[in-house]
C-alpha positions as CSV (number, residue, x, y, z in Angstrom):
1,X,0.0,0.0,0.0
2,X,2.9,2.4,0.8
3,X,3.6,2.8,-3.0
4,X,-0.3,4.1,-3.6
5,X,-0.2,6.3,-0.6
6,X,1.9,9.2,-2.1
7,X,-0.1,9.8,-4.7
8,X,-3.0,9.8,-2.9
9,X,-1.9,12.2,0.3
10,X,-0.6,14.9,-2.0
11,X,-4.3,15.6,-2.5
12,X,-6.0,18.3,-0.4
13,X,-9.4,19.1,0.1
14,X,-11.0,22.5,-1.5
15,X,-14.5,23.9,-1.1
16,X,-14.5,24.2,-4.7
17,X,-13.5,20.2,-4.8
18,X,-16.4,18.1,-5.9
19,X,-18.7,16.2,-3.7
20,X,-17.2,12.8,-4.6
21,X,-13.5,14.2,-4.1
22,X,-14.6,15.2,-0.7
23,X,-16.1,11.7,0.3
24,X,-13.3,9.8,-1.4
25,X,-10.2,11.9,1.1
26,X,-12.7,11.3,4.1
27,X,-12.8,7.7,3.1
28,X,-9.3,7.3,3.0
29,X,-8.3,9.2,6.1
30,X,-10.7,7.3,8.4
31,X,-9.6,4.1,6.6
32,X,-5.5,4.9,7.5
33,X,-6.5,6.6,10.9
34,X,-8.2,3.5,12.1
35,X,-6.0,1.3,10.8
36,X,-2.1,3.2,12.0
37,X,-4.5,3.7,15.6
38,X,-5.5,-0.1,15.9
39,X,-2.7,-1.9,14.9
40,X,0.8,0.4,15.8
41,X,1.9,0.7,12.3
42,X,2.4,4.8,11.9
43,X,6.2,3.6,10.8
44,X,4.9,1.7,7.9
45,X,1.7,3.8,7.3
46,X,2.4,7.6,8.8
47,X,1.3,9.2,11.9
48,X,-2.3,9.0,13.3
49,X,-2.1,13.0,14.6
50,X,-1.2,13.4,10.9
51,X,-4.1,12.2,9.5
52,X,-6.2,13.4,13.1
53,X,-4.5,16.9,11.5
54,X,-5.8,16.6,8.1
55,X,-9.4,15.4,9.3
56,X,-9.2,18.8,10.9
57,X,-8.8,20.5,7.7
58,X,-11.2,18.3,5.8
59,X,-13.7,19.0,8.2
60,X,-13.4,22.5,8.0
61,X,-13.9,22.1,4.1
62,X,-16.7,19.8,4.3
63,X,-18.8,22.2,7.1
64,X,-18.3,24.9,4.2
65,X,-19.1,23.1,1.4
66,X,-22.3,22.2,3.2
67,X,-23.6,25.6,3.1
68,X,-22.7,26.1,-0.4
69,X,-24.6,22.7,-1.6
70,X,-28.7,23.4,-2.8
71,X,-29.2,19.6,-4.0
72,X,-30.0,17.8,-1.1
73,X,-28.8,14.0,-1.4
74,X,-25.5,15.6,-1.8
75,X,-25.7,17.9,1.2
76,X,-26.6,14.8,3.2
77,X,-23.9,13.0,1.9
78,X,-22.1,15.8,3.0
79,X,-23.1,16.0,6.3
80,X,-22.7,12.0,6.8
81,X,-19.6,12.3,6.1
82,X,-18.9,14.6,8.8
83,X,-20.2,12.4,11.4
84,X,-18.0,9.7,9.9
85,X,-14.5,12.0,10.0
86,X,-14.7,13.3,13.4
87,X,-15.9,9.8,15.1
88,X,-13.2,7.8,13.2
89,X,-10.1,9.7,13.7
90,X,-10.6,11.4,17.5
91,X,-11.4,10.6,20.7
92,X,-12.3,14.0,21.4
93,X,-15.7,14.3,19.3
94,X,-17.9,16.3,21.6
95,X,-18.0,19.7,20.4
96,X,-17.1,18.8,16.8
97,X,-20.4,17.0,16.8
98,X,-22.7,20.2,17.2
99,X,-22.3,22.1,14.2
100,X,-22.9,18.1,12.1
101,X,-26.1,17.9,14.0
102,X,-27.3,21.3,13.5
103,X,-26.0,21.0,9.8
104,X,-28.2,17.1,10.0
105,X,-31.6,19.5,11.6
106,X,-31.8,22.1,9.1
107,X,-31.5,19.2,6.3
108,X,-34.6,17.8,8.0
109,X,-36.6,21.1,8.1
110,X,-35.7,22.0,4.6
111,X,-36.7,19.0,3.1
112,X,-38.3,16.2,4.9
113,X,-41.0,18.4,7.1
114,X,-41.3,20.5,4.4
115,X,-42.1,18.1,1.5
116,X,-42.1,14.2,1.2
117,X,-38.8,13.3,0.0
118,X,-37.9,9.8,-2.2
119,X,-35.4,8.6,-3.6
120,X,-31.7,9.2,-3.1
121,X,-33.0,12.3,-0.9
122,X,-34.8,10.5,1.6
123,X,-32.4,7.7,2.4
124,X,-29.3,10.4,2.6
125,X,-31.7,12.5,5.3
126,X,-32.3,8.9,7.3
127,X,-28.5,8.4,7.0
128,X,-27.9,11.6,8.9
129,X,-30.6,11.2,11.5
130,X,-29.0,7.9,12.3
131,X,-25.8,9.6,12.8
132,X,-27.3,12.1,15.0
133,X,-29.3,10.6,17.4
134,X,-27.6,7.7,18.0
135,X,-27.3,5.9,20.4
136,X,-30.5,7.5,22.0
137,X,-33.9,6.5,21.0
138,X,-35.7,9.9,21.5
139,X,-39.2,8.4,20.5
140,X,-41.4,11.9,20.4
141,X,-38.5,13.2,18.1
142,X,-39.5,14.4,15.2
143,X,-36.8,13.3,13.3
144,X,-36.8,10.2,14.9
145,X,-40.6,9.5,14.2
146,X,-39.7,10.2,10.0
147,X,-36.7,7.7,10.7
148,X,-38.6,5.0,11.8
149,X,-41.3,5.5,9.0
150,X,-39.0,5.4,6.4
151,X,-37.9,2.2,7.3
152,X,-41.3,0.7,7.8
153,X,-42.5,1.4,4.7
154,X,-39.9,0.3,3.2
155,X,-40.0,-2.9,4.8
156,X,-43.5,-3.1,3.9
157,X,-43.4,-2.2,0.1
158,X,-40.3,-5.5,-0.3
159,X,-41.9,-8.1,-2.4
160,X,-41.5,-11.9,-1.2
161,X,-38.2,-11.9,-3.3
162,X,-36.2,-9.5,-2.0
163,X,-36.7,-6.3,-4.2
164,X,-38.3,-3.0,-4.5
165,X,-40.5,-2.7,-7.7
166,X,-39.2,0.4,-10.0
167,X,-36.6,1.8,-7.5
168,X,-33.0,2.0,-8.7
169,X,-30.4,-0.1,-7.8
170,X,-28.6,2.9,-5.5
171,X,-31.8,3.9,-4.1
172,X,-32.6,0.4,-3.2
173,X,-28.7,-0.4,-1.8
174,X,-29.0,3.1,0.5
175,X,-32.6,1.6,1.9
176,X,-30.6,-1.8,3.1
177,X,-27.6,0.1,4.8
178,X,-30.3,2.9,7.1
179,X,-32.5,-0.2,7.5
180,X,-29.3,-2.2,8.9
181,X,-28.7,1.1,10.9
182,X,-32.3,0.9,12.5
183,X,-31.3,-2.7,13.3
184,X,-27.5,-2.5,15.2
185,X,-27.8,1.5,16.0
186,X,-31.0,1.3,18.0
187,X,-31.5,-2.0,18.5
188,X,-34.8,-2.8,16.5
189,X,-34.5,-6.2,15.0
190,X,-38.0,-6.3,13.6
191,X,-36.5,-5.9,10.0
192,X,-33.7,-7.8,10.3
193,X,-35.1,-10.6,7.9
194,X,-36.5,-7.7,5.3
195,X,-32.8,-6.8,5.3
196,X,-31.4,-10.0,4.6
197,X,-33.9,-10.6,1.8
198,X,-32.7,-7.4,0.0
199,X,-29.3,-7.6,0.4
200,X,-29.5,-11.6,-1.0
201,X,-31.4,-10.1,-3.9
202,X,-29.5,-7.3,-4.9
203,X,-26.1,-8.9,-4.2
204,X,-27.5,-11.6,-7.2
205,X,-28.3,-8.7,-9.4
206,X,-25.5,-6.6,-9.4
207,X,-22.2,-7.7,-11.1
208,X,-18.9,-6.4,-10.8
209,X,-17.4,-6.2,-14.5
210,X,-14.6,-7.2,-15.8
211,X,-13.5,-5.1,-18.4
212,X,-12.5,-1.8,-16.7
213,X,-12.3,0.2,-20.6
214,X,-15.8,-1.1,-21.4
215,X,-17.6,0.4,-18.6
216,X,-20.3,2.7,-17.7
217,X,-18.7,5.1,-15.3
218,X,-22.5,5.7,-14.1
219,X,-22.1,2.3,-12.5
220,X,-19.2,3.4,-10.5
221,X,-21.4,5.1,-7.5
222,X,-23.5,1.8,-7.4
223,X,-20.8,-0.2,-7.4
224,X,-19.2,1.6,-4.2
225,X,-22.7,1.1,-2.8
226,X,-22.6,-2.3,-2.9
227,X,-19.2,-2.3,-1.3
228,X,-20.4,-1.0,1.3
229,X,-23.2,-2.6,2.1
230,X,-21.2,-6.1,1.6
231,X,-19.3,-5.2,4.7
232,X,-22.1,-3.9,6.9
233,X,-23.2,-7.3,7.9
234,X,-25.6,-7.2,11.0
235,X,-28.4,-8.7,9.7
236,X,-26.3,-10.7,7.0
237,X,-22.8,-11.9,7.0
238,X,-20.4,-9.4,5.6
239,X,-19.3,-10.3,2.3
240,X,-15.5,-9.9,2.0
241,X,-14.8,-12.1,-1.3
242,X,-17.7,-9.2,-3.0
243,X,-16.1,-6.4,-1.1
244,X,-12.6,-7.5,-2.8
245,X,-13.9,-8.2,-5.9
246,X,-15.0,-4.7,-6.3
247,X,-11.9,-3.4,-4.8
248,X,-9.5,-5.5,-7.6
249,X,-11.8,-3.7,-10.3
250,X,-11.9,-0.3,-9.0
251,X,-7.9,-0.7,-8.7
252,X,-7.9,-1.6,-12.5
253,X,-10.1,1.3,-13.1
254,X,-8.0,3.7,-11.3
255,X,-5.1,3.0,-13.3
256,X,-6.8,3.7,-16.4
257,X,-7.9,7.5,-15.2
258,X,-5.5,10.3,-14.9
259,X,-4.5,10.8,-11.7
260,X,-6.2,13.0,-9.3
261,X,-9.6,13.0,-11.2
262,X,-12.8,12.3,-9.3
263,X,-13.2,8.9,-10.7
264,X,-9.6,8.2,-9.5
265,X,-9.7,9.0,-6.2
266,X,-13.1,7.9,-5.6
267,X,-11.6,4.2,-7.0
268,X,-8.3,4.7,-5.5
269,X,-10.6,5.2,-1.7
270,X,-12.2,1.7,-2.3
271,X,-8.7,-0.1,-2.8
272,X,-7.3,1.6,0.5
273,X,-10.1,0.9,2.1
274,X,-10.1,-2.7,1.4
275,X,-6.7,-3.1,1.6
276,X,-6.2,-1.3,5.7
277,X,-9.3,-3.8,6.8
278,X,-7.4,-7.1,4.8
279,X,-4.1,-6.1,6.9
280,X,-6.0,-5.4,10.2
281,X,-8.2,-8.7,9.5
282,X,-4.6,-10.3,9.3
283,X,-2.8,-9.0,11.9
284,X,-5.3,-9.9,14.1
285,X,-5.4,-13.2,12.9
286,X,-1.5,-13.5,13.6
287,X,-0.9,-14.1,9.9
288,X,0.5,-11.4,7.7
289,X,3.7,-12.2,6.6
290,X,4.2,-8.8,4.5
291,X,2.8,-5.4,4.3
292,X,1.1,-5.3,1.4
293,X,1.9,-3.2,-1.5
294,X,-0.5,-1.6,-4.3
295,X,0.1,1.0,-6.6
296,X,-2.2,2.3,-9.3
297,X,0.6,3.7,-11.4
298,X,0.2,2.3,-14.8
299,X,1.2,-1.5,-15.4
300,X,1.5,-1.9,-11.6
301,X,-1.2,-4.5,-10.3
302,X,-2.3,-5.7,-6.5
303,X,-0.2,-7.6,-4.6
304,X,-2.7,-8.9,-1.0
């Protein structure tokens, strides 16, 4: 991994970055944070207060970028990924936390109390409620109550295989990961089955290609999707062998772009990713042998 690093930390956030640009540098700091924290390799992998540092500035960027965002599934994706930077590189997450749940209230009172939100939209808003409230289970909340609907009805429009009729594959892979939140954040297994039913059917459905230069870059968000909610587990077993599948192809696609486009670092995220939670899963299995390397310079390939 060392030789994919470089090219990946000489990137710094900008307000004027895109969306995805943002999420992908979260991605990878909370990836390298957790993993030089958890398993005493800043020698090998840098220093956790460098990386606490550049959540810092991240943070700062994403908090502006925020208030400069109209569309609304990308503010929340915004805001999620607040939530996600300060709790997975510092101990010290109190205050930090106030300006992500203000930023996570005013989504809901723009949008959700304001009109009935589908889609991408409604899933995002969900996503950040989660974040917010838990662990508590403020039942008379108002953002709480709109929470737990969401995920009812959900549950209750899955057909007896496993899919929602008309809704697109992201839409549909966002509605398993807040309904696998209602389940291990606040502790309401009534869905649990609902969840396991989608995720089997949507796992089936989805392929991960593998041609790299014959693909729709469209795919690419859905693809990360389904990454994710391979390793979520809960009401499932996590699926690593998907998870790495996805991560060998987005490697092969990120050597394809130039480098520090928004398709390359949002590809480039997924392989560090992968690869800090294969050498943690190792390590604490008392059986690396080698620190693996990766690079997505051209003609370089994976070596796990």
């Amino acid at each position: 991994m060392q030789s994919l690093l470089p090219g990946v930390l000489r990137t710094r956030p900008d307000v004027c970055s895109s969306t995805d640009w943002l999420l992908s540098l979260c991605r990878v700091y909370t990836s390298l944070y957790d993993l030089v924290a958890t398993n005493d390799l800043e020698k090998e992998f840098g220093r956790r207060a460098e990386y606490a540092e550049r959540a810092d500035e991240l943070l700062h960027v994403l908090l502006l970028k925020i208030t400069s965002t109209d569309e609304p599934a990308l503010r929340s994706a915004l805001i999620s990924a607040t939530y996600a930077l300060i709790c997975g590189t510092t101990f010290a997450a109190g205050a930090k936390l106030d300006d992500c749940r203000e930023q996570t209230v005013r989504l809901f009172y723009d949008y959700a109390d304001a009109d009935e939100p589908h889609g991408l939209v409604r899933t995002g808003i969900c996503r950040c409620i989660s974040d917010m409230l838990y662990p508590e289970i403020p039942e008379g909340d108002a953002c709480f109550r709109f929470f737990r609907t969401s995920v009812r009805e959900w549950a209750g429009a899955l057909s007896a295989v496993g899919c929602w009729t008309g809704i697109p594959f992201d839409v549909a892979l966002e509605r398993i990961e807040v309904m696998n939140r209602n389940s291990y954040m606040f502790l309401d297994r009534t869905y649990d089955g609902a969840v396991k039913r989608a995720f089997e059917y949507y796992r089936q459905r989805l392929t991960v290609p593998r041609d790299p230069g014959n693909f729709d870059e469209c795919y690419l968000q859905t693809l990360g999707r389904l990454y994710d909610v391979a390793l979520q587990g809960n009401a499932y077993a996590p699926d690593t062998v998907l998870a790495g599948r996805i991560a060998r192809f987005m490697g092969d696609y990120a050597r394809m772009q130039p480098e520090r486009n928004d398709e390359w670092l949002y590809s480039t995220s997924y392989v560090v990713h992968n690869l800090a939670g294969e050498i943690a899963g190792q390590l604490q299995q008392g059986g690396l042998q080698h620190i693996p390397e990766v690079s997505v310079q051209a003609n370089a390939g994976f070596d796990i």
